[in-house]
KEBA-113220 format. One record per residue: residue number from 1; z, y, x of N, C-alpha, C in turn. Coordinates in steps of 0.2 Angstrom, whole numbers, padded with zeros to 4 digits. Atoms other than C-alpha are relative to their C-alpha. Layout:
BEGIN
[NUM, [Z, Y, X], [Z, Y, X], [Z, Y, X]]
...
//
This chain:
BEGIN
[1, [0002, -0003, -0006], [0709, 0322, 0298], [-0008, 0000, 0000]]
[2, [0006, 0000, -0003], [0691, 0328, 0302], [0000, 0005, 0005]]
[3, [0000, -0003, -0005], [0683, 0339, 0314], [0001, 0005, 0001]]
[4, [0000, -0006, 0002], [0684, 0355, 0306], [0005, 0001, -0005]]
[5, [-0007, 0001, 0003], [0699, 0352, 0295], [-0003, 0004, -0007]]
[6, [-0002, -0002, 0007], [0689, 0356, 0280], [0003, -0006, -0005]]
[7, [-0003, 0003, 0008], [0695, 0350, 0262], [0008, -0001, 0002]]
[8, [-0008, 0000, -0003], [0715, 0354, 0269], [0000, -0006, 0003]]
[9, [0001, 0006, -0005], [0712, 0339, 0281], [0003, 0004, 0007]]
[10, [-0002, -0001, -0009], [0720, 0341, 0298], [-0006, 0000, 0005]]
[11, [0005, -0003, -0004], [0708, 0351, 0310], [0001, -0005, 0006]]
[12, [-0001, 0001, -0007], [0705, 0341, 0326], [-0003, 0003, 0005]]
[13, [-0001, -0004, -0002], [0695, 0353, 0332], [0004, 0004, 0005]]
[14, [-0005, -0002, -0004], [0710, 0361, 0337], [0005, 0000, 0002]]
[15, [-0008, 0003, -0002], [0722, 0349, 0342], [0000, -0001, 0007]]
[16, [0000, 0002, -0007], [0729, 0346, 0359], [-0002, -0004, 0001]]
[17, [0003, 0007, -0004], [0723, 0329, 0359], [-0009, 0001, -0001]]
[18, [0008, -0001, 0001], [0705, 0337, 0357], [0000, 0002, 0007]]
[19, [0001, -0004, -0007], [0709, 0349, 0372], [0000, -0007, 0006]]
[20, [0001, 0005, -0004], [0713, 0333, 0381], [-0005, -0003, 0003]]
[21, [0008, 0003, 0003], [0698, 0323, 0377], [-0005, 0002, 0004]]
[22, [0005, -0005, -0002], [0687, 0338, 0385], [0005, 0001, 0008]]
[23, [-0001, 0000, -0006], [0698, 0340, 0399], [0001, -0007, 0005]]
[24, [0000, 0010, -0006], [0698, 0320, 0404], [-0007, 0000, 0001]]
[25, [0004, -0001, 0000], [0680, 0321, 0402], [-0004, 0005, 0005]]
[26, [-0001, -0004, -0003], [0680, 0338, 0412], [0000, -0004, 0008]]
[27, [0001, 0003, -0009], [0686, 0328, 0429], [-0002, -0008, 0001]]
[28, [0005, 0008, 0000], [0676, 0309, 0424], [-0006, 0004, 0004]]
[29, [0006, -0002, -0001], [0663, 0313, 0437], [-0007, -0003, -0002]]
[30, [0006, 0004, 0005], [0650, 0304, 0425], [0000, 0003, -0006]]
[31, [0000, -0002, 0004], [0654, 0314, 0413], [0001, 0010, 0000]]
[32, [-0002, -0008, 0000], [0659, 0332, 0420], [-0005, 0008, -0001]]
[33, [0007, -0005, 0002], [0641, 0342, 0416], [-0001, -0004, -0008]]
[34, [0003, 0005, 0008], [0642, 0333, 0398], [0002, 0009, -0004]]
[35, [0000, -0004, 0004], [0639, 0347, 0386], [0006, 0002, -0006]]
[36, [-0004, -0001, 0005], [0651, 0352, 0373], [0000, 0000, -0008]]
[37, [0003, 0001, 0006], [0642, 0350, 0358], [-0002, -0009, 0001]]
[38, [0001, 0009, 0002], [0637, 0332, 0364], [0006, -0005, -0002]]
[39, [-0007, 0003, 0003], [0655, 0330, 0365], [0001, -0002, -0009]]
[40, [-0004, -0002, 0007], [0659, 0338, 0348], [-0002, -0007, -0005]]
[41, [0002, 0007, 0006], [0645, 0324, 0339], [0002, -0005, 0002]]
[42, [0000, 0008, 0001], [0649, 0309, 0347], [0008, -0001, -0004]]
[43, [-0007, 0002, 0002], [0670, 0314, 0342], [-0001, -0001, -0008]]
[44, [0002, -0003, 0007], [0662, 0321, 0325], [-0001, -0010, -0004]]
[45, [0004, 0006, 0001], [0653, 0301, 0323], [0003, -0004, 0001]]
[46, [-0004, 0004, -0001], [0668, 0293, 0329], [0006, 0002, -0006]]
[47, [-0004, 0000, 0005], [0680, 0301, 0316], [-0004, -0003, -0007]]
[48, [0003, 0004, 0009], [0667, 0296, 0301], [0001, -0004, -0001]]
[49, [-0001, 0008, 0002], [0670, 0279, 0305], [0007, 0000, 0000]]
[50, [-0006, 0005, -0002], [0688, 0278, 0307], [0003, -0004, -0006]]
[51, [-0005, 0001, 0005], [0693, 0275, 0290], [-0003, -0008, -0002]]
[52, [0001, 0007, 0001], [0684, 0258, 0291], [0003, -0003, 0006]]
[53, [-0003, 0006, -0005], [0693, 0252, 0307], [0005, -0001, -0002]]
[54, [-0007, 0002, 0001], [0709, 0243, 0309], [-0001, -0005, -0008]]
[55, [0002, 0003, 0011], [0704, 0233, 0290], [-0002, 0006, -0006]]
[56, [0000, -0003, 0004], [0702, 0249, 0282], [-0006, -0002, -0006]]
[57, [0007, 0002, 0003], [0685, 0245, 0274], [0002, -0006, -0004]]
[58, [0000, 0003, 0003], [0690, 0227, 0270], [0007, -0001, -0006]]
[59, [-0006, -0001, 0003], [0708, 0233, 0262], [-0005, 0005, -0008]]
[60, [0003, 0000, 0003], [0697, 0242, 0252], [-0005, -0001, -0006]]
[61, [0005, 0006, 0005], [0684, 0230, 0246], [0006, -0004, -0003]]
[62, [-0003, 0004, 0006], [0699, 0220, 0241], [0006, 0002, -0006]]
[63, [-0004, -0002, 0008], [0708, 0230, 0231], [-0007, 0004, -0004]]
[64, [0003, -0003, 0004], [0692, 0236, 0222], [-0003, -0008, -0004]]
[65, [0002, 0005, 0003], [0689, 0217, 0218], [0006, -0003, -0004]]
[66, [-0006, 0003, 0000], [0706, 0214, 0214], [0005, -0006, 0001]]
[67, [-0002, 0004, -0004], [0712, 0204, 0226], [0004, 0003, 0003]]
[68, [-0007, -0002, -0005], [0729, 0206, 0233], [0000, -0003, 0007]]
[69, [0000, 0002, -0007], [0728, 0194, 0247], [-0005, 0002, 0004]]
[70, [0007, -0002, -0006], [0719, 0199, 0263], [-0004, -0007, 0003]]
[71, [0002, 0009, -0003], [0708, 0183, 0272], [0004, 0000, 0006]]
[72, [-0002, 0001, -0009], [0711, 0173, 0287], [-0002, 0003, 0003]]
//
């Protein structure tokens, strides 16, 4: 998934859960003059990282080190 769904990646863009997003935003009065484009980068900066949350990153390093077990 990214934001524009190139390289056949799932578009979020224009998933319901975007439309969401923009409409929870829409009635947070701290947020309901927030622009749509500041939107767009901070969801845009937030998918770039996902694929190191959750252990993604250190599932990663240890299968490039060859290491099967994960740590404490």
């Amino acid at each position: 998934m990214n934001f524009t769904g190139q390289n056949n990646k799932i578009c979020f863009q224009n998933s319901p859960l975007y439309k969401l997003v923009l409409d929870s935003l829409r009635n947070n009065a701290c947020y309901k003059n927030c622009d749509q484009s500041s939107v767009d980068s901070v969801v845009m900066k937030w998918l770039r990282g996902s694929c190191d949350r959750n252990g993604g990153r250190e599932r990663r390093r240890q299968k490039s080190t060859g290491n099967s077990s994960a740590p404490n």
